[in-house]
VMD Tcl script that draws the C-alpha trace (Angstrom):
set ca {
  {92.28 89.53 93.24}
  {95.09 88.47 91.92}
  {97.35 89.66 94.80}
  {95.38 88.52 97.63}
  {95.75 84.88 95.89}
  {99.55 85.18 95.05}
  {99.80 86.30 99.07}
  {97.43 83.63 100.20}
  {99.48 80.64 98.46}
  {102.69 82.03 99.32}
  {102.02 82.20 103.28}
  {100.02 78.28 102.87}
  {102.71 77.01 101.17}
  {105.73 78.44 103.56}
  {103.30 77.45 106.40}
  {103.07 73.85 105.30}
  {106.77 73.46 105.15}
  {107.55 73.62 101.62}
  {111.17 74.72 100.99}
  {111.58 78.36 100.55}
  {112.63 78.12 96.98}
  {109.86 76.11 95.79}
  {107.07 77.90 97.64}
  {108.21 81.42 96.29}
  {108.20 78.89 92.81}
  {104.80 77.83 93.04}
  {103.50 81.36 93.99}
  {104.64 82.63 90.82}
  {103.21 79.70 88.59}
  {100.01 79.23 90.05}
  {98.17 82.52 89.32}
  {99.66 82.19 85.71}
  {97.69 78.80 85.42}
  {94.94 79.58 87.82}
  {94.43 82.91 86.17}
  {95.20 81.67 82.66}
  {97.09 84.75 82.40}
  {99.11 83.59 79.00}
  {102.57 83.92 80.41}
  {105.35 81.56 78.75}
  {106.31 79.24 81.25}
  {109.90 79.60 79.61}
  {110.01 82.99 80.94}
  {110.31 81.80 84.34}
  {113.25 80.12 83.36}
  {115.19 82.81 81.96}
  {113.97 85.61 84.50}
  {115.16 82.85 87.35}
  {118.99 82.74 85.02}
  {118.76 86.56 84.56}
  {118.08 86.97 88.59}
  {121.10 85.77 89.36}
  {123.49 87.60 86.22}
  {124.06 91.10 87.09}
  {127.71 91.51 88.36}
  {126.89 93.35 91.45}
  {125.86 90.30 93.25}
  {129.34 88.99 93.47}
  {129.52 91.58 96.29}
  {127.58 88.69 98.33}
  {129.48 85.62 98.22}
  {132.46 87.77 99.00}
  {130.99 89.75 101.64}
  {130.11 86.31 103.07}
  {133.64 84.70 103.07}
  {135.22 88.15 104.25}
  {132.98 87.46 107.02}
  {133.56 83.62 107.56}
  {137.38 84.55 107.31}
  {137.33 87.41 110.55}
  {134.85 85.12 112.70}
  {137.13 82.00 112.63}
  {140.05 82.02 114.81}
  {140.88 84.27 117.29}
  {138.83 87.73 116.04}
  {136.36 87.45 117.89}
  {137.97 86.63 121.29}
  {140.27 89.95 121.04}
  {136.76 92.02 120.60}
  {135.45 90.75 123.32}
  {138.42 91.42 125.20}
  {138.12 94.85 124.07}
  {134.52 95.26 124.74}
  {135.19 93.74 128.02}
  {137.99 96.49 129.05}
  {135.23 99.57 127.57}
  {132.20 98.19 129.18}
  {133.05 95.81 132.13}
  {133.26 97.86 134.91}
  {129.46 99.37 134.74}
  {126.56 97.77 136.14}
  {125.41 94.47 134.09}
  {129.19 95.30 132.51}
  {129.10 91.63 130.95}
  {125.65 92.08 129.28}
  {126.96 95.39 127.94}
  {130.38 93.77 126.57}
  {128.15 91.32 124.36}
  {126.11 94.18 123.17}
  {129.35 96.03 122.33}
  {131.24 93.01 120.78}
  {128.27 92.29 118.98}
  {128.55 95.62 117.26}
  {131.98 95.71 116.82}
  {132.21 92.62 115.06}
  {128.72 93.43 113.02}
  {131.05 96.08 111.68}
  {133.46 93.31 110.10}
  {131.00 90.27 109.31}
  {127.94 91.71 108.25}
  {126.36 88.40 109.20}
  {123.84 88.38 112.31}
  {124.38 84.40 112.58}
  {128.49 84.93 112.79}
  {128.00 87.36 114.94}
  {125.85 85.56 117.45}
  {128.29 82.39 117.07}
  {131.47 84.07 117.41}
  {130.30 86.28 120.78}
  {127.74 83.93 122.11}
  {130.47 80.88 122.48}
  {132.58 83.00 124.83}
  {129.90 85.15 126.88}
  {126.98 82.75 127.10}
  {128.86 80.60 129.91}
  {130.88 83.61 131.55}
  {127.56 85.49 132.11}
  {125.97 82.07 133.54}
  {129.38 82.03 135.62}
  {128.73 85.59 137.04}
  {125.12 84.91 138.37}
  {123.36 85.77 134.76}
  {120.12 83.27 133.75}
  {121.54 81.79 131.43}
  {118.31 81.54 129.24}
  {118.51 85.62 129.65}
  {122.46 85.52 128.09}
  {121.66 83.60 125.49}
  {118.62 85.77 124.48}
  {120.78 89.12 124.95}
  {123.35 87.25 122.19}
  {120.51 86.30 120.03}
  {119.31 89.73 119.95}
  {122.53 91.69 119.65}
  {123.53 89.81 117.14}
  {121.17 91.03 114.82}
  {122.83 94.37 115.18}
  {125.27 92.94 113.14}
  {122.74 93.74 109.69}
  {121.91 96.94 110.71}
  {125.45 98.26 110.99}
  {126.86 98.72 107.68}
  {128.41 95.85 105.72}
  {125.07 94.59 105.85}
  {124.20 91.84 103.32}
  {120.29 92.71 103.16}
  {121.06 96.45 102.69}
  {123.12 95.33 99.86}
  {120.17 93.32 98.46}
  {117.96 95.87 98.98}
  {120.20 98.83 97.19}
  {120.39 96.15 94.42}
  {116.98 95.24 94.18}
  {115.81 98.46 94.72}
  {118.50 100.52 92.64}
  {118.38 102.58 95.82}
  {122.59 103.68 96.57}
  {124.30 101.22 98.89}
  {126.52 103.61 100.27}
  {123.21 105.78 101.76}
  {122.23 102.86 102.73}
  {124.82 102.21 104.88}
  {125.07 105.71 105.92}
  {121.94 105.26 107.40}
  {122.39 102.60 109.30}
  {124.90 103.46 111.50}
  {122.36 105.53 113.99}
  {119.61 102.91 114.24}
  {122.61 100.45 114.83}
  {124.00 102.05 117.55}
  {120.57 103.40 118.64}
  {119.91 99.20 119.17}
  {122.61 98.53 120.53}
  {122.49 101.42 123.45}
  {118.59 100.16 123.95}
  {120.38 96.24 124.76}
  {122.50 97.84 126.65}
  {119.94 99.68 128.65}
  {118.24 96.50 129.48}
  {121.93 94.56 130.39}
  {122.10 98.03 132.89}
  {118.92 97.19 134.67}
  {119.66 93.50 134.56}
  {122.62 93.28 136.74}
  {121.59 96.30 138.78}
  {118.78 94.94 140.34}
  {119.36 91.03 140.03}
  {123.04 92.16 141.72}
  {124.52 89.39 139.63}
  {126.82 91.43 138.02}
  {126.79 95.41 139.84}
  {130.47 96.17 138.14}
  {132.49 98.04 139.84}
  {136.57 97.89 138.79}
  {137.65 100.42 136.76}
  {139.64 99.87 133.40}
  {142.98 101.25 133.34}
  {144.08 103.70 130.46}
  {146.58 100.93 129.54}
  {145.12 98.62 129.53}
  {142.22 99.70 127.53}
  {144.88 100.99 125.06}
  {146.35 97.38 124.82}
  {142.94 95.76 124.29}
  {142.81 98.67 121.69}
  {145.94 98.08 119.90}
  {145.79 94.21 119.84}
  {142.10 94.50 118.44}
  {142.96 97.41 115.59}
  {143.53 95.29 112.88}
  {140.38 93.85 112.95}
  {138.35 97.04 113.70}
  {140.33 98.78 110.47}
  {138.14 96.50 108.08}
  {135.28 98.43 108.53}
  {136.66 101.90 107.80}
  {138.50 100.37 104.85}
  {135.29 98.97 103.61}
  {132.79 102.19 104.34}
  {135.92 104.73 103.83}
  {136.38 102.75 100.17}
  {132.80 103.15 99.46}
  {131.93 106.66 101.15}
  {135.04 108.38 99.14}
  {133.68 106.97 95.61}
  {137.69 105.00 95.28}
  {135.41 101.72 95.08}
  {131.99 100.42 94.52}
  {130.28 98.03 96.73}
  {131.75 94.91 94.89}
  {135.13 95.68 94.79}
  {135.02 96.78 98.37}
  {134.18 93.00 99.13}
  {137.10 91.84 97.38}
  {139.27 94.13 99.71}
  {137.83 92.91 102.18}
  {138.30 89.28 101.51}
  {142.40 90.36 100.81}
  {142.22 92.29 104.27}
  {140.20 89.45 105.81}
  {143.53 87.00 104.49}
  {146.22 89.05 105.05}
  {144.61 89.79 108.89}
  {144.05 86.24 109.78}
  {147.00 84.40 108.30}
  {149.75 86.83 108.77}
  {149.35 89.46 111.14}
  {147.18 87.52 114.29}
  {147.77 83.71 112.45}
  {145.20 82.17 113.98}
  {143.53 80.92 110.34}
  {145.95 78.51 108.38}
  {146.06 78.15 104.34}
  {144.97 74.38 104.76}
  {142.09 75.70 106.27}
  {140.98 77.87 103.48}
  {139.16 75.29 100.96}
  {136.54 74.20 103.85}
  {135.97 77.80 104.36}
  {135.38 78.65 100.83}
  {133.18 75.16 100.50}
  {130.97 76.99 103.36}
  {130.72 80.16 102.19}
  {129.79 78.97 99.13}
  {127.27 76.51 100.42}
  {125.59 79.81 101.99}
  {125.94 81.81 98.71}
  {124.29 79.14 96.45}
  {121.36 79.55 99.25}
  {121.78 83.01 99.13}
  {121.62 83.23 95.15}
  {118.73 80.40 94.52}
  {116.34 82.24 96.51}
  {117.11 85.90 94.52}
  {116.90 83.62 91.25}
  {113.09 82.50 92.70}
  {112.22 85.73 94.36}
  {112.89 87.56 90.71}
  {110.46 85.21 88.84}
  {108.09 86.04 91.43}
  {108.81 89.87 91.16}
  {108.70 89.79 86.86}
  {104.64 88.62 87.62}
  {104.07 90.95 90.22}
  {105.71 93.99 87.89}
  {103.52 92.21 84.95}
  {99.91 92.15 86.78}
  {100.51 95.99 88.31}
  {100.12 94.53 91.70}
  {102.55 97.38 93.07}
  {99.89 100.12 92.13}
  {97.11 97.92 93.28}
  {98.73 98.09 96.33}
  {99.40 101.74 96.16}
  {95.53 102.35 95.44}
  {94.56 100.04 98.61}
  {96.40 102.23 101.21}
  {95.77 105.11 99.76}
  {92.20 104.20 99.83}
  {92.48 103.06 102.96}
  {94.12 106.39 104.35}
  {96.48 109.17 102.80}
  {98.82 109.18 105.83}
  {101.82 107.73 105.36}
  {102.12 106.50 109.17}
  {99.41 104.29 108.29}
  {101.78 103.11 105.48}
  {104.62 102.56 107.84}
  {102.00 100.67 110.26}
  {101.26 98.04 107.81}
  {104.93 98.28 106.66}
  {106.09 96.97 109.87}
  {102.85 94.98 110.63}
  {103.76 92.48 107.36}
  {107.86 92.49 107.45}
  {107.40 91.52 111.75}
  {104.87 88.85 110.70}
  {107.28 87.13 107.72}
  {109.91 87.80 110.24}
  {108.29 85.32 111.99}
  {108.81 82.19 109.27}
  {111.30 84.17 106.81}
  {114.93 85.01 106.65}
  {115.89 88.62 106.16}
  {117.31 87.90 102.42}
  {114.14 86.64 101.30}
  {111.48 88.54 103.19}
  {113.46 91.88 102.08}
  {113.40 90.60 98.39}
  {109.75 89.85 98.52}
  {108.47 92.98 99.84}
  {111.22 95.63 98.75}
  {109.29 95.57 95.01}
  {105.81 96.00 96.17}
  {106.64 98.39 98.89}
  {108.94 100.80 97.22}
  {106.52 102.60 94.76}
  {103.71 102.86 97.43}
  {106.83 104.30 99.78}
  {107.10 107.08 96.90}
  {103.60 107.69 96.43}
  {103.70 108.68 100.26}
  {107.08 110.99 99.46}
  {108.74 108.39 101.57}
  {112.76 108.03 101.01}
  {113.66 104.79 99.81}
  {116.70 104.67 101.89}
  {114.83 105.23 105.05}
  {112.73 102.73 104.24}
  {115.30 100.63 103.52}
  {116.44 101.16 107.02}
  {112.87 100.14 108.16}
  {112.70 96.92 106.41}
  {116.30 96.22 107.67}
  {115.43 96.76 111.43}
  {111.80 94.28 111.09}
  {113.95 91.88 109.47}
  {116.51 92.25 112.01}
  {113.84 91.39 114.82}
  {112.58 88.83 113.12}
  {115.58 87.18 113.47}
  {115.38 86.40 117.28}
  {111.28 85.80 117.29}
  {110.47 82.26 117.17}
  {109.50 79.96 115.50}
  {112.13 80.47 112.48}
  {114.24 83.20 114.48}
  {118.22 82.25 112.92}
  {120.03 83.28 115.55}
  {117.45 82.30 118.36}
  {118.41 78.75 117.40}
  {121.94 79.36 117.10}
  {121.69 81.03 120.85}
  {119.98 77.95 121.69}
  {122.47 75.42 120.81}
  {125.20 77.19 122.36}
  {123.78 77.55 125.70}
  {122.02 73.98 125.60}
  {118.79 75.97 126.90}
  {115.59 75.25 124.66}
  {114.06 78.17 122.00}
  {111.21 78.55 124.11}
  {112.54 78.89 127.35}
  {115.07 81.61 125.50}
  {112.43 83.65 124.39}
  {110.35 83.34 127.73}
  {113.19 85.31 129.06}
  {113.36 88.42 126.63}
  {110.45 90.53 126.98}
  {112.64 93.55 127.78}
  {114.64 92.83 125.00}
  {111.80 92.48 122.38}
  {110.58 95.93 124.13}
  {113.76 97.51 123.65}
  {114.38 96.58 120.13}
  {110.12 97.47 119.46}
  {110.59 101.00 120.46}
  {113.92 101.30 119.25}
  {112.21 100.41 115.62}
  {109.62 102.56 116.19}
  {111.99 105.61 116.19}
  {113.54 105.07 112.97}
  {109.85 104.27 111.47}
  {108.57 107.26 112.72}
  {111.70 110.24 113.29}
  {113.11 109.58 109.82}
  {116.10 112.24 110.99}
  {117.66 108.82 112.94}
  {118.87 107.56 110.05}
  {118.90 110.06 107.19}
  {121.15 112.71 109.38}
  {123.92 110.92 108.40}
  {122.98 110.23 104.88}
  {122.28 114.46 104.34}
  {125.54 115.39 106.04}
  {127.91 113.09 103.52}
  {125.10 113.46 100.77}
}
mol new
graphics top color blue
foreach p $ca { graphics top sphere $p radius 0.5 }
foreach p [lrange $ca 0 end-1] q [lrange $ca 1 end] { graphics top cylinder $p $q radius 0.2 }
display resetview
C-alpha cells in the first residue's frame, strides 16, 4: 500500500510541474505523515547531508568539467573532421559522420547534452546543405548523442556503480558493445536515408593520408579515453582519481597542445560546471531521503514478492524493467530516474539471478532513450534550438531512429552476452 502511494504522489507531483527536488521531497514525507509511520523528520535532514558525503562523488563534478573543458573550443570540430574522412564517402556518409563523432566524443565527455551541442552545431546545417530534412538531422544528433552515456565515462553508470555498490569499471566494460551496437543501428538508418532519398549517395573515397592526418590532428583528444578506462581497467586508479586526470589532460589538451581554450576562460567554465554539479548533487541528496524510507518500509521485497507473484520468469522482470525506466524517461533525466529505480530494482534483479552490471547496462540504455522522447527529452530540445525546427516536428521525423535504438535495447535486455562478453574476458 504503501508503495503504490509513494509511486502515485511521486508521478502527480512531477506531472504537475513541481521541481524535481521537491517532488522526490514530498514523496518521501508524505507517507511518513499520511501513514503516521513515526519517522523523525530530522532524519531526512541528515540522510539528505549524508547523500551527498561519501568521497566518491567528487568523481562527478570532475567528470563534468573534464567534459565542459574537451567540448569547448575546437575538439569537437577536429572529430568531426575525423569522422568525416572514416565515414564520408558511404551512402548517407554525413548521417554516419554524426553517428561516429557522436561516439567518439561520448568517449571524452561522458555527457549526452555536450555531445549533441558540440556535433549538432556543425552537422545540423551541413546535412540541411547536402539535401538532408533538416528536422531528420537534428533528430539523428539528438539521438546519437545519447550514445555518449552508454560509452564509458558515463556519469549515470557512475551513479549507478555508486548507488548500487556494483564496480564501475564492469560497468564500463559493459558498455562499450551496446554503445557501439547503437551507434552501428544510427548508422544503419543514416545508410538507408541517403540511399534512397539520394541526398547524400557518397561516393569519394578517403585517401590513406589523409585519413592519417585527420587521425593524427585528432589523437590527443581520442587518448583521454584510454587514459581514463586504461587508468581504471589496470587497477593504477579508481574512478575518482581518474576524473582528476582527466580534468589535468582535459587542461593541458586544450590550453597547450590545440590552444583553442584560454586561462581567462576557465572561471566561467568552472561557474558552469558547477552550476550542473550542484543540480547534479541536490537531486542524489533528495533521491537518498527517498531511498532511506523505501529501505525502511521493505518496499524492495514487496516488490520482489509482486513479480514473482506475478510470474517467475525473469523476462517478465526485464519487461516491466524497461516498461517503467521508458515511461520516467519520458518526464525524468537519466541521473534521477537511475537513482530512483536502481534501489528498488536491484534486489528483485538478484532474486531473478540477474547481474547487476547487466542491468546496469539496461537501465543505462532506457535512460539513454529517454533522452530524445518528448516531452522532457534533454537533448531533443537542445537539437531543437540548434536547428530552429520545433520538438514536435523533430520527433515526427524519427520513427526509424526510435526503431533502431528499440531493438537495439532489446538485445542487451534480452542476450545478456552483448554486454557482459567484455566484462568476463577482463574479469
Amino acid at each position: 500500500m504503501i508503495l503504490l502511494f509513494v509511486v502515485a504522489v511521486f508521478l502527480i507531483t512531477v506531472f504537475l510541474g513541481m521541481p524535481l527536488v521537491w517532488a522526490i521531497l514530498l514523496t518521501a514525507v508524505l507517507p511518513i505523515i499520511v501513514f503516521d509511520l513515526g519517522y523523525p523528520l530530522q532524519a531526512l535532514y541528515l540522510n539528505f547531508i549524508g547523500g551527498v558525503e561519501p568521497n566518491h562523488f567528487l568523481a562527478i563534478p570532475l567528470f563534468i568539467v573534464a567534459g565542459e573543458l574537451m567540448s569547448r573550443g575546437g575538439v569537437g570540430l577536429r572529430i568531426i573532421g575525423f569522422a568525416r574522412a572514416a565515414f564520408g564517402f558511404m551512402p548517407g556518409g554525413l548521417g554516419m559522420v554524426v553517428v561516429g563523432a557522436s561516439m567518439i566524443f561520448g568517449g571524452i565527455s561522458g555527457s549526452a547534452i555536450a555531445d549533441s551541442a558540440a556535433i549538432g552545431s556543425v552537422m545540423i546545417k551541413n546535412m540541411a546543405r547536402e539535401g538532408y530534412n533538416k528536422a531528420f538531422a537534428a533528430g539523428l544528433v539528438a539521438a546519437a548523442g545519447t550514445i555518449g552515456i552508454i560509452i564509458p565515462p558515463s556519469i549515470p553508470m557512475l551513479i549507478y556503480g555508486f548507488v548500487g555498490n556494483v564496480s564501475v569499471a564492469d560497468l564500463f566494460l559493459a558498455g562499450m558493445v551496446p554503445g557501439i551496437m547503437f551507434g552501428v543501428a544510427f548508422m544503419a538508418v543514416c545508410y538507408y536515408v541517403g540511399k534512397s532519398t539520394g541526398c547524400d549517395p557518397g561516393g569519394r573515397t578517403t585517401t590513406r593520408a589523409e585519413l592519417w592526418s585527420s587521425f593524427v590532428g585528432t589523437a590527443p583528444a581520442l587518448f583521454m579515453p584510454i587514459l581514463i578506462l586504461g587508468g581504471i581497467f589496470s587497477g593504477w586508479v579508481t574512478p575518482t582519481e581518474a576524473a582528476a586526470l582527466a580534468v589535468v589532460y582535459g587542461l593541458v589538451v586544450t590550453i597547450f597542445i590545440y590552444r583553442d581554450f584560454r586561462i581567462r576562460d576557465l572561471p566561467q567554465l568552472m561557474i558552469d560546471a558547477f552550476v550542473t554539479s550542484a543540480t547534479v548533487m541536490v537531486v542524489i541528496g533528495a533521491t537518498t531521503v527517498l531511498g532511506w524510507l523505501i529501505t525502511l518500509e521493505q518496499m524492495p521485497q514487496v516488490l520482489v514478492g509482486f513479480v514473482q507473484d506475478l510470474s517467475s520468469s525473469p523476462w517478465v522482470f526485464l519487461i516491466l524493467v524497461n516498461l517503467v525506466l521508458l515511461v520516467l524517461g519520458l518526464v525524468l533525466d537519466p541521473v534521477p530516474a537511475i537513482l530512483l529505480t536502481a534501489p528498488l530494482f536491484l534486489p528483485t534483479a538478484q532474486a531473478f539471478g540477474i547481474d547487476p552490471v547487466h542491468l546496469g547496462v539496461i537501465m543505462t540504455c532506457n535512460v539513454a532513450v529517454g533522452l530524445f522522447t518528448p516531452p522532457v527529452g534533454a537533448t531533443l530540445y537542445v537539437a531543437s534550438r540548434i536547428s530552429g525546427v520545433g520538438v514536435l516536428s523533430i520527433a515526427r521525423r524519427m520513427g526509424m531512429l526510435y526503431f533502431a535504438a528499440i531493438c537495439a535495447l532489446l538485445l542487451v535486455t534480452y542476450v545478456p552476452a552483448v554486454s557482459m562478453t567484455m566484462v568476463h574476458l577482463f574479469r
